[in-house]
N, C-alpha and C positions, 0 to 999 in steps of 0.2 A: 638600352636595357629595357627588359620588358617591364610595367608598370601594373601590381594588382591593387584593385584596393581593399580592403582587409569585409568590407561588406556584398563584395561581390561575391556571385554563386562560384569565380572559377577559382578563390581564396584558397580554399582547404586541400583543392587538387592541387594548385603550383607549389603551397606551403612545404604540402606530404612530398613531392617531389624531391625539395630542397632536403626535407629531413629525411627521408631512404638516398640523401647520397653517400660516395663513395665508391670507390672502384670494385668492381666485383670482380673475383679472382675467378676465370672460366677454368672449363674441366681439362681443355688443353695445357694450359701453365700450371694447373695443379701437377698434372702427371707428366710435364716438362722439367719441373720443379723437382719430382720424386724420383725420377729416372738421373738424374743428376748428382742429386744427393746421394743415393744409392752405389753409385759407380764410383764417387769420389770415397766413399765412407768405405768402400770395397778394394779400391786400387790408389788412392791416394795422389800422387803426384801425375801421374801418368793422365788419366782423363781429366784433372785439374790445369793442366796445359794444355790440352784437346779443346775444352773446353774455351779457353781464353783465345786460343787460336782461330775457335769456330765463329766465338762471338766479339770480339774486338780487335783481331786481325793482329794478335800479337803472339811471335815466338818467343814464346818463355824458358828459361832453362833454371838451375839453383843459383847461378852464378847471374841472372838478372832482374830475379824475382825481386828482390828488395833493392829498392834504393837507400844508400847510404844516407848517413848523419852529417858526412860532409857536402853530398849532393845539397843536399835542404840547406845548409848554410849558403854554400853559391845559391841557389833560387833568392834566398833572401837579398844577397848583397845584390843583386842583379837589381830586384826589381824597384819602382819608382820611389825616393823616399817619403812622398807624401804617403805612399802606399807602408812602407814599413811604418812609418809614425802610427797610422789608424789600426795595421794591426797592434800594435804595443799598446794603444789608447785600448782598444776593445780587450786583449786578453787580459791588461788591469784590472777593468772595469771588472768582467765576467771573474775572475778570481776573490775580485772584495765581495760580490754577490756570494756566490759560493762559500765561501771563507764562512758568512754568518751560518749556514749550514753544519758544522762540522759538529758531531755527535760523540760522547764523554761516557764511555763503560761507566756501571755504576754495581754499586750493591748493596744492604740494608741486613741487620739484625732484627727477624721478628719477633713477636713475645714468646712464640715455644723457645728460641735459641736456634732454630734455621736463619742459616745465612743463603737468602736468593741474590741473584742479580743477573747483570744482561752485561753481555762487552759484543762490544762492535770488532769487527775487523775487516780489511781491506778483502775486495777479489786479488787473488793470486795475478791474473791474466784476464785483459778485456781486446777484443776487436772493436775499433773503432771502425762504422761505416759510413764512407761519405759518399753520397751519390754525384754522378758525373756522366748524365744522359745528356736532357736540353740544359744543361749550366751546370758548373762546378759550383761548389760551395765551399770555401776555406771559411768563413765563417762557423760554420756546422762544425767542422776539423777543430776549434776553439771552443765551439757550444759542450762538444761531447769529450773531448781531453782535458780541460779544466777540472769540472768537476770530481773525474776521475783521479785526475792528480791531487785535489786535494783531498778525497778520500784516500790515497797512500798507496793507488793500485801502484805496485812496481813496475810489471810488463804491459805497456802500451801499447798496442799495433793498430796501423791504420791501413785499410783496405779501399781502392779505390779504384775507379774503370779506368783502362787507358788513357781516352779522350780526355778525362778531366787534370790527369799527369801529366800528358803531353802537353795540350792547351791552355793553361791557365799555371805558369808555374807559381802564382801569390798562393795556390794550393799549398806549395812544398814550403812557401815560407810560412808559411802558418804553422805548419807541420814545427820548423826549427823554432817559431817563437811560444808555443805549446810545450816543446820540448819531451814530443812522442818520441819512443824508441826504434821506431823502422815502420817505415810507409811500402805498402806492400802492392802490385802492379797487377792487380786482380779486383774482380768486381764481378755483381752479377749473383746467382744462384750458388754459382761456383765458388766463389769466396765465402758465401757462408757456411756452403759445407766443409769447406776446408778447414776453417776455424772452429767451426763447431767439431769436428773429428780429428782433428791433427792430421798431418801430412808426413812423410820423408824433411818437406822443406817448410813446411805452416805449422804455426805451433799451434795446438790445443789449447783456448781459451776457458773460463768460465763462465762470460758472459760478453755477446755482443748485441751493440746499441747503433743507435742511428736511424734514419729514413732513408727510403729506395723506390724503387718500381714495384711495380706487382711480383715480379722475380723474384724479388728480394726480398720483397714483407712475402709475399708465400716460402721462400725457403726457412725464413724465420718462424713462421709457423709451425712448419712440418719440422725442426731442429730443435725444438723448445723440450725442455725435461732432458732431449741430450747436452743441451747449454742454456745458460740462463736468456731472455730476450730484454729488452725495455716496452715496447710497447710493437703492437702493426700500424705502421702510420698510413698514413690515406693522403689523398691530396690535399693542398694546403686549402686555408679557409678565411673567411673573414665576415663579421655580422659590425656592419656600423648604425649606431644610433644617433638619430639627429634631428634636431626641432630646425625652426627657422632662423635661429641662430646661425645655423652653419654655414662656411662656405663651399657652394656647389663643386667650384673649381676640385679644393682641397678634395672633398669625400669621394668625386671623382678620383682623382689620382689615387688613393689610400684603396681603393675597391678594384683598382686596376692593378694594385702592389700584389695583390695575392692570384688574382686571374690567369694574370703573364705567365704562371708559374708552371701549371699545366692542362691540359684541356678538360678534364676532371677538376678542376678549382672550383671554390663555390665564393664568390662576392653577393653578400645581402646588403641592402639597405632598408631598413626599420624608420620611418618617419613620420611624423605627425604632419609635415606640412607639404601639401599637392603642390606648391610652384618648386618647392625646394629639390621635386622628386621629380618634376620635368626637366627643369635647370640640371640637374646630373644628369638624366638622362643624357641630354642633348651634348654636354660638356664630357662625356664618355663616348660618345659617335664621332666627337672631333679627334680625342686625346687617338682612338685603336685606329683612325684611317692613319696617321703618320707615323703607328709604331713599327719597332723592326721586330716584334713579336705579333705583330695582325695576328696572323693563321691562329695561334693557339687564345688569345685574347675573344677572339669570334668563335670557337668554339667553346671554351669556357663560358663566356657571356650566355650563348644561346641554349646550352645544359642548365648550368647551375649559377644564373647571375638574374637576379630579380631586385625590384624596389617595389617595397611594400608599402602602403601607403596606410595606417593605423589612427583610431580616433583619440587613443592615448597613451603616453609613454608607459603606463604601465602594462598595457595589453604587448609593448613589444618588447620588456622586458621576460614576459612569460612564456613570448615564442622563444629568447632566446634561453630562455630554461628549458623549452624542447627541444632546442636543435644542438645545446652544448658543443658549441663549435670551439673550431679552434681561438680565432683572434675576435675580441670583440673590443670596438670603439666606442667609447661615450663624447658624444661631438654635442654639448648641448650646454643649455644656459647654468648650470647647476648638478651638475656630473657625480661631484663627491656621495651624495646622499643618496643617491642610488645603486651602489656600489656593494653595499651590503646585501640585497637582494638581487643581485645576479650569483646565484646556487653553482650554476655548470656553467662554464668558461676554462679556456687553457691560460687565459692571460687578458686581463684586460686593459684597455689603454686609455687615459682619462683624459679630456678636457680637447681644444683645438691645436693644441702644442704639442700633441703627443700622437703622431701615425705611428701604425703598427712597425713601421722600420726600423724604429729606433728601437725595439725590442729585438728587430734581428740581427741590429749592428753591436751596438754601444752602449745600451743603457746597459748590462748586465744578467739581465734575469735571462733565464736560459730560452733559446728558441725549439728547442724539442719540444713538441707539445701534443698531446691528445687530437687526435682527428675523428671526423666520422661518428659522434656523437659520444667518442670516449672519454671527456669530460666529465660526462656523469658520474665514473668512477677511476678515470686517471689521471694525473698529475705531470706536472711539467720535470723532464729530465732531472736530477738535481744528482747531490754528494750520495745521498741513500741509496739510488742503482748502484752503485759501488760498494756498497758495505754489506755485510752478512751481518745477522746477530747471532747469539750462540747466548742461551739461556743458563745460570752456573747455578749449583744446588749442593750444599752443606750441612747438612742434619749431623747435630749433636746427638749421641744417645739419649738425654734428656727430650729434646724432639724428636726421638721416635716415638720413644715410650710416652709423649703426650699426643703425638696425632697418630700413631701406628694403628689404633684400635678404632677407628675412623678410616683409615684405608683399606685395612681386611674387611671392614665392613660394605664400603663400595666395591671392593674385586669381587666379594663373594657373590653380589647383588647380581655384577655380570657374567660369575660362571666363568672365572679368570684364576683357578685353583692356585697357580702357581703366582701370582700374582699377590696372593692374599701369605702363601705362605712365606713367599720371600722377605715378606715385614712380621708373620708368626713366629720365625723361627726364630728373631733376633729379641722377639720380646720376649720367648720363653727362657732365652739366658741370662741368670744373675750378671749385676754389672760388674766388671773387673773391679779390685782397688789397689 
């Protein structure tokens, strides 16, 4: 990994580098993207199978679009038990997380005698997407059905590329230990438009969540206002902080957890100490010659994987309030007390005990998280992407007749005639008795 050090002239240029990443969606998959959408949202099932056939070499019909509830139980029984145990450990865990999430309508008498309040309620219908390019993720399948279920979505559907169905069937037992209601054999652009619009054979959601390719977060783009979104994710991320405390071995490996991932990854290292940041170095040249992901670890690395070399912790606390990355690691002698003053983060991980994996396995807290510097104002997946609020309003006659004459007075201010009289004319009538 390349090594700057934070008083060098070439500092500001590699830094800016790291902070303008993110995948840029070119004008060809935008209007790949739109020509797709269009035809699906036009013809429905028909270029939805075209589609799947062109881009994952599978013939689709109504009769094989969805795999069964009983399928997903055989995948589970099938697969290793050590394997079923760590799913059942992990979708616990992510449920007790979630679980403290759960949100309580409310409402309140104020002194006119209006009654306000807020109630929550479930999406009707969500698409769950799981990507299934270079790796399946059944994890993700747990990250983004959990919390859906305990917000009380009823219909659950999961969309997924061939290759990750076919390949990896711990996908489908995730599927049955989630306890989604139809995993669906579709992926791609095409599946979000499907979901987004309904189909003959795809039901019409109200909101789909997940990460994808550029395909995917562009279709979700261009589908957004027609269906609800969670966020555009970007490639994965990670900013480790570490004094001399650390070990080189570990931060190696933790800064390779998120690279592997795809050639657009961004691994930083933020440290105060010069041996500690050759010592990775070197210890990240051994770990990528023996990986069975080289290719894309060397690409990642040589885009967006630097080690920063900083005269004090708090100056790389500030970078990483500009780059609001995804995963950041506090690997340092005294972790806790710093923790307040990181602003933008999707998730942070504390102390030498805690890599960022255990956030994407088992600790709980959800792995959807802000990319691409959407920290600054986005949040990690939770129960609230599932919930709508709906705001409730009860005025007594008594609160009209004490704020009414305060509201005609702002309608009139904005030339809102009908506005002002629909509270005039209720005041001008004696009250019943």
């Amino acid at each position: 990994m390349k090594i700057v050090r934070a008083d060098s002239p070439a500092f500001e240029k590699e830094f800016a580098r790291i902070e303008k990443r993110g995948a840029e969606i070119g004008g060809a998959v935008a209007e790949g993207v739109q020509k797709i959408i269009a035809d699906i949202a036009r013809a429905g099932d028909r270029p939805l199978f075209a589609y799947t056939k062109r881009f994952d070499g599978l013939t689709l019909s109504k009769r094989n679009l969805v795999i069964a509830k009983a399928d997903l139980k055989k995948a589970y029984d099938k697969i290793d038990p050590k394997l079923r145990k760590a799913l059942r450990t992990a979708a616990a865990r992510i449920r007790a997380y979630h679980e403290r999430q759960r949100r309580e309508s409310w409402q309140f008498r104020d002194a006119s005698g209006a009654k306000l309040g807020l109630r929550y309620t479930p999406l009707d219908a969500v698409c769950l997407y799981v990507p299934g390019g270079k790796a399946a993720y059944p994890s993700t399948l747990l990250m983004t059905a959990t919390p859906a279920k305990v917000a009380g979505v009823k219909n659950i559907y999961v969309a997924s590329p061939r290759a990750s169905l076919q390949e990896n069937p711990v996908l489908l037992a995730a599927a049955h230990v989630a306890g989604v209601d139809s995993v669906y054999r579709i992926g791609g652009a095409q599946a979000v438009a499907a979901f987004a619009y309904g189909t003959a054979s795809v039901p019409r959601v109200a909101k789909i969540v997940g990460p994808g390719n550029a395909w995917v977060t562009e279709a979700k783009r261009q589908v957004f206002g027609q269906v609800g979104i969670d966020q555009l994710a970007g490639p994965s991320e990670i900013v480790v902080i570490a004094d001399g405390s650390a070990d080189p071995e570990r931060v190696a490996w933790d800064l390779l957890s998120q690279a592997e991932h795809d050639e657009s990854a961004t691994a930083v290292l933020l440290t105060t100490d010069a041996e500690l940041a050759e010592a990775v170095s070197a210890e990240v040249k051994a770990i990528v010659k023996t990986s069975p992901r080289k290719e894309i670890l060397q690409d990642s690395l040589r885009s967006f994987g630097r080690i920063f070399i900083v005269p004090r912790v708090s100056m790389a606390i500030d970078l990483v309030n500009r780059l609001a990355p995804e995963h950041v690691e506090l690997y340092l002698k005294k972790p806790e007390s710093l923790v307040p003053k990181i602003r933008n983060a999707g998730a942070i991980f504390i102390g030498p005990w805690t890599p960022e994996a255990v956030g994407d396995y088992i600790a709980g807290s959800n792995h959807v998280l802000p990319t691409a510097g959407a920290a600054r104002f986005g949040s990690p997946l939770g129960v609230d992407d599932f919930l709508k609020k709906t705001s409730t309003v009860a005025f007594s006659e008594g609160a009209l007749r004490a704020l009414g004459p305060d509201i005609v007075t702002l309608a009139e201010s904005e030339g809102l005639h009908a506005h002002a009289g629909s509270v005039s004319v209720r005041l001008k009538k004696k009250a019943k008795r």
